[in-house]
C-alpha positions as CSV (number, residue, x, y, z in Angstrom):
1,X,0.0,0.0,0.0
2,X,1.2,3.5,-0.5
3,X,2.2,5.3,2.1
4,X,-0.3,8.1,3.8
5,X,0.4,11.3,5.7
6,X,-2.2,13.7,5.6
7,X,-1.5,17.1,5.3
8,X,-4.7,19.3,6.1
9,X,-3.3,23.1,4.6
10,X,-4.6,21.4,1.2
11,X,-8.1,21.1,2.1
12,X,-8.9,24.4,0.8
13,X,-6.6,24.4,-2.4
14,X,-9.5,24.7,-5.3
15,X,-8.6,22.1,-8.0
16,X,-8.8,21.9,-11.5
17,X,-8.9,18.1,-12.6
18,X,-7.9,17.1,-16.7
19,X,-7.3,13.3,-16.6
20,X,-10.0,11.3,-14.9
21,X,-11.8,8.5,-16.9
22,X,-15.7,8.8,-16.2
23,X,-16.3,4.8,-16.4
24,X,-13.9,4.6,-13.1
25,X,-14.9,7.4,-11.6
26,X,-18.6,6.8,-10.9
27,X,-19.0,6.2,-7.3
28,X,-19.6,2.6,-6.0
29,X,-23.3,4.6,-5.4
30,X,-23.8,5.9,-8.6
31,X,-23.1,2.4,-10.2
32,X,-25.7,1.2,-7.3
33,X,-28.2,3.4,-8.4
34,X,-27.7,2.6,-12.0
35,X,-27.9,-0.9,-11.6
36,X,-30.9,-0.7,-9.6
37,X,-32.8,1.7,-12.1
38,X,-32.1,-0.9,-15.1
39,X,-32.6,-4.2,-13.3
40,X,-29.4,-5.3,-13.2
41,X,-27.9,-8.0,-10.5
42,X,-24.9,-9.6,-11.9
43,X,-21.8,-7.6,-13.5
44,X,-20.4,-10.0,-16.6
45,X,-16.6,-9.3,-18.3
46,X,-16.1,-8.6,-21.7
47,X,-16.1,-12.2,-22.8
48,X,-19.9,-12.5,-21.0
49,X,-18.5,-14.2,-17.7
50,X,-20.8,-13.6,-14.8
51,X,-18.3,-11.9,-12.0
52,X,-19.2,-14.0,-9.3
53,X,-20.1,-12.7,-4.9
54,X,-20.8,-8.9,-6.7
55,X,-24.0,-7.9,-6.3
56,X,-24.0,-4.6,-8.4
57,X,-27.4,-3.2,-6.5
58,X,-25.1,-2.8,-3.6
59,X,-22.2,0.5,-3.7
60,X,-20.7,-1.8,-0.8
61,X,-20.2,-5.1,-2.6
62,X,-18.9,-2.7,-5.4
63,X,-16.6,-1.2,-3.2
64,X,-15.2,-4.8,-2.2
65,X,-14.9,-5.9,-5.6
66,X,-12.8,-2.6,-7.2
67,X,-10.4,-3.4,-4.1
68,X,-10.1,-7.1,-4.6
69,X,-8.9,-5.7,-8.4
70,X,-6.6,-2.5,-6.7
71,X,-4.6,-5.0,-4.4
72,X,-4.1,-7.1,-7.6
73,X,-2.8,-4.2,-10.0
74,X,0.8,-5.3,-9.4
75,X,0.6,-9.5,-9.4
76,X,0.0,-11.5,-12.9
77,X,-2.5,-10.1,-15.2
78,X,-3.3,-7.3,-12.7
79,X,-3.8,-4.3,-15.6
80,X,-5.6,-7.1,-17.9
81,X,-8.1,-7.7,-14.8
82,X,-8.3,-3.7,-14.4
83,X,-9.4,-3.4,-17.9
84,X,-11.8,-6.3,-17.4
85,X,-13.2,-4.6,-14.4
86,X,-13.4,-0.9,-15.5
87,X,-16.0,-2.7,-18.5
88,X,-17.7,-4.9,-16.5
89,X,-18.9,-1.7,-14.4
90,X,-20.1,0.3,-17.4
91,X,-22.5,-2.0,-18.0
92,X,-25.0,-0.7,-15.7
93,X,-25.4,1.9,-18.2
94,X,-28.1,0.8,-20.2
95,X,-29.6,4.0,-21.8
96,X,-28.2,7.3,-23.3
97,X,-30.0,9.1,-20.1
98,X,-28.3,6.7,-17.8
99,X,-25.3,8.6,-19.2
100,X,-25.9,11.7,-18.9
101,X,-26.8,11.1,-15.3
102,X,-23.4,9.3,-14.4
103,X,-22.0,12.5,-16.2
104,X,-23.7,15.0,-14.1
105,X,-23.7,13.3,-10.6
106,X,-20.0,12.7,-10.9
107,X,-19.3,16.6,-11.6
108,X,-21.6,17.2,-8.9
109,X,-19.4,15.0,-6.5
110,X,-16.4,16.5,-8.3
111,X,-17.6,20.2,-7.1
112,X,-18.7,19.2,-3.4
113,X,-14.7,17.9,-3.5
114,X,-13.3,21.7,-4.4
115,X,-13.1,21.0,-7.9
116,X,-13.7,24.0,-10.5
117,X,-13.1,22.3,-13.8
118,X,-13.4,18.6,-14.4
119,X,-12.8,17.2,-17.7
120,X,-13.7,13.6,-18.5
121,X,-12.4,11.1,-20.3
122,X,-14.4,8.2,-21.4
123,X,-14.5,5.4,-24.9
124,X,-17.9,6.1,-26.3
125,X,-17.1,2.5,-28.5
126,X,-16.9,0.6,-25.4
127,X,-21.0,1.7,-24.8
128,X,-22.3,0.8,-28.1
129,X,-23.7,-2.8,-26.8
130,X,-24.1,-1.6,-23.1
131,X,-26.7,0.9,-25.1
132,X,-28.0,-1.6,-27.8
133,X,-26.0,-0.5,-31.0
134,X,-26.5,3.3,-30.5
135,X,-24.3,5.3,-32.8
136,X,-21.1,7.1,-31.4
137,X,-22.5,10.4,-32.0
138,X,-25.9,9.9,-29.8
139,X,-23.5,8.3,-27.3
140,X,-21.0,11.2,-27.3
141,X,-24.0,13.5,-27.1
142,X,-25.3,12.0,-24.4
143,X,-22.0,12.2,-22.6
144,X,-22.2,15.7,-23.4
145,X,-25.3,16.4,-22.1
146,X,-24.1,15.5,-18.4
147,X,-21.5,18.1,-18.9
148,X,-23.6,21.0,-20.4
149,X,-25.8,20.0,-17.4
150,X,-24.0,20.5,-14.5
151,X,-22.7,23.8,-15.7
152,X,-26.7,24.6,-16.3
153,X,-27.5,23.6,-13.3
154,X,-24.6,24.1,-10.7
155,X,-22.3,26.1,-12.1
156,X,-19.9,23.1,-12.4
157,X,-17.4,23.0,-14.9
158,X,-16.7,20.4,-17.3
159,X,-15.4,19.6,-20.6
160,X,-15.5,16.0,-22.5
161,X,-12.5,14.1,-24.2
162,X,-13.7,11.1,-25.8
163,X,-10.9,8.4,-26.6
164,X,-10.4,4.8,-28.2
165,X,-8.0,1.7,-27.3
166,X,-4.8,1.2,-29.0
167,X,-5.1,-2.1,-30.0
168,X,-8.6,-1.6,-31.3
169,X,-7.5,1.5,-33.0
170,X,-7.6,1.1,-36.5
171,X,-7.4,-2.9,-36.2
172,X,-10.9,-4.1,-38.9
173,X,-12.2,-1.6,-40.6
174,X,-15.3,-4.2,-40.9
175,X,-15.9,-4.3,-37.1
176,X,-16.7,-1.1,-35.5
177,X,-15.4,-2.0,-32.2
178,X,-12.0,-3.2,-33.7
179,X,-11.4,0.5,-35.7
180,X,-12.4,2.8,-33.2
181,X,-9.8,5.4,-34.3
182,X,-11.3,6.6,-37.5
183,X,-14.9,5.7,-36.3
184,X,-14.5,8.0,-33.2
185,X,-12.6,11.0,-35.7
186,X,-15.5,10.7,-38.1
187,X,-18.2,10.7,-35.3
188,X,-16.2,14.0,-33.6
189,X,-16.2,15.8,-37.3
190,X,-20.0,15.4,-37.6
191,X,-21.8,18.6,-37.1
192,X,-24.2,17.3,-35.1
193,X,-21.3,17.0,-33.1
194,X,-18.1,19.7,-33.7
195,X,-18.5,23.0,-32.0
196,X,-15.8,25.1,-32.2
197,X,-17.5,26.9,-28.9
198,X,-17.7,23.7,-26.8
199,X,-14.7,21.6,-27.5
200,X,-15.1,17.7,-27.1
201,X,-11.6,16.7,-26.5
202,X,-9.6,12.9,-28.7
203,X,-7.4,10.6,-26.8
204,X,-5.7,7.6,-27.2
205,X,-5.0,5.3,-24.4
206,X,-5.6,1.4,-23.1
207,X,-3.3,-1.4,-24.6
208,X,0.9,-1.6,-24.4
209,X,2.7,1.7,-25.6
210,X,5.3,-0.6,-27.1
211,X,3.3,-2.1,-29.5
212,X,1.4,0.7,-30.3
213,X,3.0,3.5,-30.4
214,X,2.2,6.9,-31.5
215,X,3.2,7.1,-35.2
216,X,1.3,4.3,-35.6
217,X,-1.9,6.8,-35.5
218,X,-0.5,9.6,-37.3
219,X,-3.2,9.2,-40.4
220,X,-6.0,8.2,-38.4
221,X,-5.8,11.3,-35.7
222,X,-4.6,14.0,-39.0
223,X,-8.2,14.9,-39.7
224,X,-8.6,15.7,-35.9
225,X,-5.4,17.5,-36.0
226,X,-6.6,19.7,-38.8
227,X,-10.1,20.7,-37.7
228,X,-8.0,21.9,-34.3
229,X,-9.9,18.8,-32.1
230,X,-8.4,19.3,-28.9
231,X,-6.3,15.9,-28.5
232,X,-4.4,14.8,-25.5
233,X,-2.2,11.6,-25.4
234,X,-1.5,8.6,-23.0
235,X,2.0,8.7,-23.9
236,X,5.5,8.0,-21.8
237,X,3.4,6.1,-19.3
238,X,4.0,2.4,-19.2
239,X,7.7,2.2,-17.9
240,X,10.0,2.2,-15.0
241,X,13.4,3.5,-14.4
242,X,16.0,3.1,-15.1
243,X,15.6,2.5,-18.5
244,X,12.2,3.6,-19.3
245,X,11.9,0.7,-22.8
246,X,8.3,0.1,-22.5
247,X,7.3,3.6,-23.4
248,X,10.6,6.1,-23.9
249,X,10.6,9.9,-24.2
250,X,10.6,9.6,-28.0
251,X,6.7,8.5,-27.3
252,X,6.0,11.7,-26.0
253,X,7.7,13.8,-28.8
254,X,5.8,12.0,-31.3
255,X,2.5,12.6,-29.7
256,X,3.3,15.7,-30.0
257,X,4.7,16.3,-32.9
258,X,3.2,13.8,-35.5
259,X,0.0,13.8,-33.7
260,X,-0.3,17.3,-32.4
261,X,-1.0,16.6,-28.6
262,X,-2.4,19.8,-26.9
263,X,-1.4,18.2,-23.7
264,X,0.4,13.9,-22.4
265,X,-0.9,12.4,-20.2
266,X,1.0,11.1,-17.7
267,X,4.3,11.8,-19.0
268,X,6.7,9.6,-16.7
269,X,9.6,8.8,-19.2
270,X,10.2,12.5,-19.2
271,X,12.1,11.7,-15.8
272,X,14.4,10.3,-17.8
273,X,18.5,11.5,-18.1
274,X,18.6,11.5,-21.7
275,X,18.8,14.1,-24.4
276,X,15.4,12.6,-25.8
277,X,14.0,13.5,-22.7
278,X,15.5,16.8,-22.4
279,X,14.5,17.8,-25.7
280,X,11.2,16.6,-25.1
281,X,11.1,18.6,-22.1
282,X,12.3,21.8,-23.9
283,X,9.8,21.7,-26.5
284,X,6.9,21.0,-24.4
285,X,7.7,24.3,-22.9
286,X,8.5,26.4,-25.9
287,X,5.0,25.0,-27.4
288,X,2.8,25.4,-24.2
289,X,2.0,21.4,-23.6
290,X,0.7,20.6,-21.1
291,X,1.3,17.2,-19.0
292,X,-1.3,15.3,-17.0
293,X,0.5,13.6,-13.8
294,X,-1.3,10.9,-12.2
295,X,1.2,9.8,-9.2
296,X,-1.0,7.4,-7.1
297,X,-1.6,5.1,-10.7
298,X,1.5,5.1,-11.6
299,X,2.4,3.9,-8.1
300,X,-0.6,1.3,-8.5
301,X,0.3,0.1,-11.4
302,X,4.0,-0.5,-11.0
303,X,5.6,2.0,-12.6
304,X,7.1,4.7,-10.2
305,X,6.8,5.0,-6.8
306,X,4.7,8.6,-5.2
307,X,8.2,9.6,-3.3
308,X,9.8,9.1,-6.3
309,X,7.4,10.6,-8.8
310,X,8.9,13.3,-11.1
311,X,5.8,15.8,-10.2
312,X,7.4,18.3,-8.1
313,X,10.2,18.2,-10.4
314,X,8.4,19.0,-13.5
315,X,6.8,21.2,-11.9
316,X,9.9,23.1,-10.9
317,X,11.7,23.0,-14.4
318,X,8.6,24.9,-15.5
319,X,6.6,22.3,-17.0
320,X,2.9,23.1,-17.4
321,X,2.1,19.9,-15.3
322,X,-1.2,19.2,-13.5
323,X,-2.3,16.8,-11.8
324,X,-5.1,13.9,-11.8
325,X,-6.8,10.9,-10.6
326,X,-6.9,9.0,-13.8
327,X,-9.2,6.3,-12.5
328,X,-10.3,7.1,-9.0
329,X,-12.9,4.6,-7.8
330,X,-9.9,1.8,-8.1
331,X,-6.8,3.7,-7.2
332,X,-8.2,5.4,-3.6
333,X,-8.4,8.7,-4.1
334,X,-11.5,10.2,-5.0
335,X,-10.7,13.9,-6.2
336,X,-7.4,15.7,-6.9
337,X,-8.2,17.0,-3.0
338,X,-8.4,14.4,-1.3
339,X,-5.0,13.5,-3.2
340,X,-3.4,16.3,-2.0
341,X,-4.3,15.9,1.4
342,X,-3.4,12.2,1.4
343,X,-0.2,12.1,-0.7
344,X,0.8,16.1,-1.2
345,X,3.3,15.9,1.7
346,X,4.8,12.5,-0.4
347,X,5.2,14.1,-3.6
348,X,6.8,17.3,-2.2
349,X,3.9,19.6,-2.6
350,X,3.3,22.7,-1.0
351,X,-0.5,24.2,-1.5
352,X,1.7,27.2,-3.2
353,X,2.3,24.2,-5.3
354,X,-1.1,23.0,-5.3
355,X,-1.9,26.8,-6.5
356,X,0.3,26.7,-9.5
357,X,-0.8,22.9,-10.2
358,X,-4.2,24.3,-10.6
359,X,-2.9,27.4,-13.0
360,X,-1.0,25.1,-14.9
361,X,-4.6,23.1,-15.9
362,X,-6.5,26.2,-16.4
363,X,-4.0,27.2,-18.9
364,X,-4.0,23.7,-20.1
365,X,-7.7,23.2,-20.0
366,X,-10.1,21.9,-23.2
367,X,-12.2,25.2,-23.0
368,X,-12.7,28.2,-24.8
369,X,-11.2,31.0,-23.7
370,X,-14.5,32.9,-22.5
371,X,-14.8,29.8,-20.4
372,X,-10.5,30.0,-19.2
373,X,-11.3,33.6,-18.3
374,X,-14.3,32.6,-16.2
375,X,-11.9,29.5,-14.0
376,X,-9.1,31.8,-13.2
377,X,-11.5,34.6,-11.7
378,X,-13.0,31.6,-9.7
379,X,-9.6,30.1,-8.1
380,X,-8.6,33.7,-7.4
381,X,-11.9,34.9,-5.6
């Protein structure tokens, strides 16, 4: 387990969070309540395997269950059983309002936490047969909705990035869920969809960096690039020191480069004492990328321990770093607060680091700049 001292001068830091996916960050209620609404009482994998002693109609036998899966994340299979999981709870969602509810309630419980500006993540794809075949644009609109709602209704925050799986990327173009890259682009580029005044954000995440690295997408995310689709990439994630091989530096200058990544997430490689790095590094700064850091997954999953996380650092040679969940119900900290308080003193933080953390993700943010202007007069009133 990692390692807690709670440090309570964070408490009232306000936070700006830009990596979170929405499918693990429902609350073991919100999947209770969704489950309960639809009829549901058994959670199935992927394959169609009934998950056995999980009664989904119940937030604490959820609870149970994502923690059998979090203590697991660093034995055999442990990310191919987090994958598993993290689809096996979407499918309480059953109906296009069932997402815009899960939308909204989680940037309600995102606000009530001291959040501002939540943007979420989420693989409309993966909700095609959850929601009986419905097309990636009603499903994106639907994930929308929640947004545009809890800014109508409570003032909350939110933008959208919508992103598909490496390995199913651009795999049969005869199988929709196998060639989710250019399915998703074409679905963003519908103008049913595209609004130049309320970005909807493209990612690319999910399977091994190594065998799918960035170039590999350079034609399928081009027509993204060119319509200025806010894109943000996993990139420079899966890897430990000292040698970084799963997922090197050069990642991360490709993403940005050849697939014109506003913003990486997570970034780790970047620690790295090599000229890739440090000329990653430079032009990151000269071009105004920013860098989603997620310290308590990429302690989780294996990768780099909190005290030793390259945050603080980053943030200290002037990177535009923030900082994020990334998949919150599994990985124990449910808002970029309640981070802070646990692991802030860990990762070297002061809150006048916490402050600039949450600058760096305003700048950083998916919004217009109307909306930017709006988020920096909040976190300084």
């Amino acid at each position: 387990m990692i390692a807690e001292r709670k440090n309570l001068a964070f408490e009232n830091v306000p936070t700006v969070e830009l990596h979170r996916h929405w499918e693990a960050g429902m609350s073991p209620e919100t999947i209770a309540t969704l489950a309960q609404r639809n009829g549901i009482t058994e959670l199935k994998k992927v394959d169609g395997q009934v998950i056995t002693g999980v009664d989904p109609q119940d937030p604490d036998s959820v609870r149970e269950y994502v923690e059998s899966i979090t203590n697991g994340f660093k034995g055999p299979n442990g990310f191919a059983n987090f994958l598993t999981s993290f689809r096996a709870l979407s499918s309480v969602l059953k109906t296009e309002a069932d997402v815009e509810s899960a939308i909204f309630e989680q940037l309600r419980e995102e606000q009530a936490a001291g959040s501002i500006h939540t943007e979420l993540r989420g693989s409309p794809a993966s909700l095609i047969k959850p929601l009986g075949g419905a097309p990636l644009q009603k499903i994106i609109l639907a994930m929308q909705a929640g947004v545009d709602r809890a800014y109508r209704e409570l003032g909350m925050s939110g933008a959208l990035i919508t992103c598909f799986s490496r390995d199913k990327g651009v795999e049969d173009p005869n199988d929709a869920l196998k060639y989710q890259g250019p399915n998703l682009v074409k679905a963003l580029l519908d103008p049913a969809v595209y609004d130049v005044d309320r970005p909807i954000g493209l990612d690319i995440a999910g399977a091994p960096e190594s065998a799918f690295p960035p170039m590999k997408f350079e034609r399928v995310i081009l027509p993204a690039k060119k319509a200025g689709i806010p894109i943000t990439i996993h990139a420079g994630e899966q890897c430990k020191p000292p040698d970084f091989s799963g997922a090197p530096a050069s990642f991360v200058r490709d993403a940005v480069l050849s697939l014109g990544a506003k913003r990486i997430g997570h970034g780790v490689s970047l620690m790295e004492d090599s000229n890739d790095a440090a000329g990653t590094k430079r032009l990151m700064k000269i071009m105004g990328i920013g860098l989603e850091a997620c310290p308590v997954s990429n302690d989780l999953m294996g990768f780099v321990p909190v005290d030793k996380h390259p945050l603080k650092r980053f943030l200290d040679e002037g990177l535009l770093v923030s900082i994020a969940t990334d998949d919150p119900l599994f990985f124990g900290v449910a808002s970029v607060r309640e981070m802070l308080v646990k692991h802030g003193t860990a990762l070297g933080l002061t809150p006048r680091d916490a402050l600039q953390l949450t600058r760096n993700a305003i700048q950083t943010a998916f919004v217009t700049d109307k909306r930017r202007r709006e988020l920096m007069a909040k976190m300084n009133s």
